[in-house]
C-alpha positions as CSV (number, residue, x, y, z in Angstrom):
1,X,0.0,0.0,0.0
2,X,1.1,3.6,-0.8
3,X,3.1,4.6,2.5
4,X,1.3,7.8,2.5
5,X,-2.2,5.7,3.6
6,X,-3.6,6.2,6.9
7,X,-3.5,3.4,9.3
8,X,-7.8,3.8,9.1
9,X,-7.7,3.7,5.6
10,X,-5.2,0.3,5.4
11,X,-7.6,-1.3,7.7
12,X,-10.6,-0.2,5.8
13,X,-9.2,-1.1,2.2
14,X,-7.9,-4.6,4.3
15,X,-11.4,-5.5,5.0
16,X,-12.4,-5.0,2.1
17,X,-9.7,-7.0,0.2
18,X,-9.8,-10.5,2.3
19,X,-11.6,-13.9,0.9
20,X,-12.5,-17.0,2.8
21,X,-10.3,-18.0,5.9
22,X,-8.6,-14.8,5.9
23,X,-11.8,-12.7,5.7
24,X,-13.5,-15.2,8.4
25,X,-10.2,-14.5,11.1
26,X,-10.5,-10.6,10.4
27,X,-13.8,-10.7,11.4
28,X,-13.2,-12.7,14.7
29,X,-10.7,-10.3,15.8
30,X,-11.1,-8.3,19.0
31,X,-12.2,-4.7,18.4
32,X,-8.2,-3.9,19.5
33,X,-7.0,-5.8,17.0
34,X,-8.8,-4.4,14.1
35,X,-8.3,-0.8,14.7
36,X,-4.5,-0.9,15.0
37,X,-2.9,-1.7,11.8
38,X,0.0,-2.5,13.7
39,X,-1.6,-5.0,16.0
40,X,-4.1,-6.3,13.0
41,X,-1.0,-6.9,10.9
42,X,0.8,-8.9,14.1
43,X,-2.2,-11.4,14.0
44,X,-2.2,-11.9,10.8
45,X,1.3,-12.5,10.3
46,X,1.1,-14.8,13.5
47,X,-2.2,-16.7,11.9
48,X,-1.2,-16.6,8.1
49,X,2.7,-15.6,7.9
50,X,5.5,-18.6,7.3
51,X,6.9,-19.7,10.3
52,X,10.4,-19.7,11.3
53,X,11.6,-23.0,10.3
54,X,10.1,-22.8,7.1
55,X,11.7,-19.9,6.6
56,X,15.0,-21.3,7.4
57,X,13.6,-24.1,5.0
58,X,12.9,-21.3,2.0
59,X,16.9,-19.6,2.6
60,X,18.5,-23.6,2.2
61,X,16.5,-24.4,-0.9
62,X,17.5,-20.8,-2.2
63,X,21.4,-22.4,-2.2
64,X,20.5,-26.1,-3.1
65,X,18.7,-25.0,-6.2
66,X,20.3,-26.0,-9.4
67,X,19.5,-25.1,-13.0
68,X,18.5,-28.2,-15.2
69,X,19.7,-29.1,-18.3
70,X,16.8,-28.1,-20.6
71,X,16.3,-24.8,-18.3
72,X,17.6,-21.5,-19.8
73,X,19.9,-19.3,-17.4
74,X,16.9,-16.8,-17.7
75,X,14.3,-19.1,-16.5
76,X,16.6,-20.5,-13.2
77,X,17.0,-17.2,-12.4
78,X,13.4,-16.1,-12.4
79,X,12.6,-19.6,-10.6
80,X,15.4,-18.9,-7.6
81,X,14.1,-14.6,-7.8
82,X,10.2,-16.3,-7.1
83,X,11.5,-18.6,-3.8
84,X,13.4,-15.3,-2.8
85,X,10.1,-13.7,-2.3
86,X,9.4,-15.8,0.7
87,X,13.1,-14.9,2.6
88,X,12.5,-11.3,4.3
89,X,15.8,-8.7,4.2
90,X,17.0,-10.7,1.5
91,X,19.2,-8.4,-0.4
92,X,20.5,-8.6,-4.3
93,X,24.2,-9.9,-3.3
94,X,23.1,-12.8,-1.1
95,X,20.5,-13.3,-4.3
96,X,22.9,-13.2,-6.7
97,X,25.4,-15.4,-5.2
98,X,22.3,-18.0,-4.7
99,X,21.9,-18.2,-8.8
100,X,25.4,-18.0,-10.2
101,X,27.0,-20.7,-8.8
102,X,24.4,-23.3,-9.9
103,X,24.2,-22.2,-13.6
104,X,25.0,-24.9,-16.3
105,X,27.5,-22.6,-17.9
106,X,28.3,-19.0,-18.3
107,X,27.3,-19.7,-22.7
108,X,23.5,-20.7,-21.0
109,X,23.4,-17.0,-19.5
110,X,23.9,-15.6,-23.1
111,X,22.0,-17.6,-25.1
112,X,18.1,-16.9,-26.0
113,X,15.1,-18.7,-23.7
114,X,15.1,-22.0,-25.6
115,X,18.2,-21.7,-27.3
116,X,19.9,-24.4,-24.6
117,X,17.7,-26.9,-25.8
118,X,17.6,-26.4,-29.2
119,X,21.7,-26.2,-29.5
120,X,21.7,-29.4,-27.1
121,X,19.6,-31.2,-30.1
122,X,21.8,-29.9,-32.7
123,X,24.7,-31.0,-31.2
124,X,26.2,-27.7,-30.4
C-alpha cells in the first residue's frame, strides 16, 4: 500500500480486500485488534505468515537450487528470484550469489530462452 495511507484507511481497504479463511479470522478479531494496523497486521502474520523453520527451509533451498539441463539461465533465475520472495531482508548480493554458482555454464546466460535446448539437439 502507498506509504502515504492512513492506518484507518489500510484497515478499511484490508477489509475489504480478504476472501475466505482470511476474511473469516478478520472478522473474529477483537475490536483492539482491528483498529490498529499495527496490531491487525501482528495477528495476521502470527495466523497466516510462514513460520520460522520454514523460513530457514525457503533460505536452504534458495542455495541447493540448481538449473536443469533443458532450463535456460533466464528461466533459473526467475525460478530462484520467485522462492526469494518468501526470505525477508534478503538483499540482491546474497541473491545473486544464490543463482550463479548453480548455472549450467556462463554460454547458457547468453544464449536466448530456448536456445539451450535447441543447441543441445543440434549438437552444439
Amino acid at each position: 500500500m502507498p506509504p502515504l495511507w492512513r492506518d484507518g484507511e489500510k484497515l478499511q481497504f484490508i477489509a475489504i480486500l480478504l476472501r475466505d479463511t482470511a476474511s473469516d479470522f478478520y472478522e473474529g478479531l477483537p475490536t483492539t485488534q482491528r483498529e490498529s494496523w499495527d496490531q491487525f497486521k501482528i495477528a495476521f502474520l502470527a495466523r497466516f505468515g510462514r513460520s520460522e523453520a520454514v523460513r530457514w527451509c525457503d533460505t536452504s533451498d534458495l542455495y541447493t537450487m540448481a538449473q536443469t539441463l533443458d532450463e535456460s539461465a533466464e528461466d533459473f533465475i526467475a525460478r530462484v528470484t520467485k522462492k526469494a520472495k518468501y526470505i525477508p531482508n534478503i538483499d540482491e548480493s546474497l541473491l545473486r550469489s544464490a543463482c550463479l554458482p548453480t548455472t549450467t555454464s556462463a554460454l547458457d546466460v547468453r544464449r536466448p530462452r530456448g536456445a539451450t535446448a535447441a543447441a543441445r539437439r543440434s549438437g552444439a
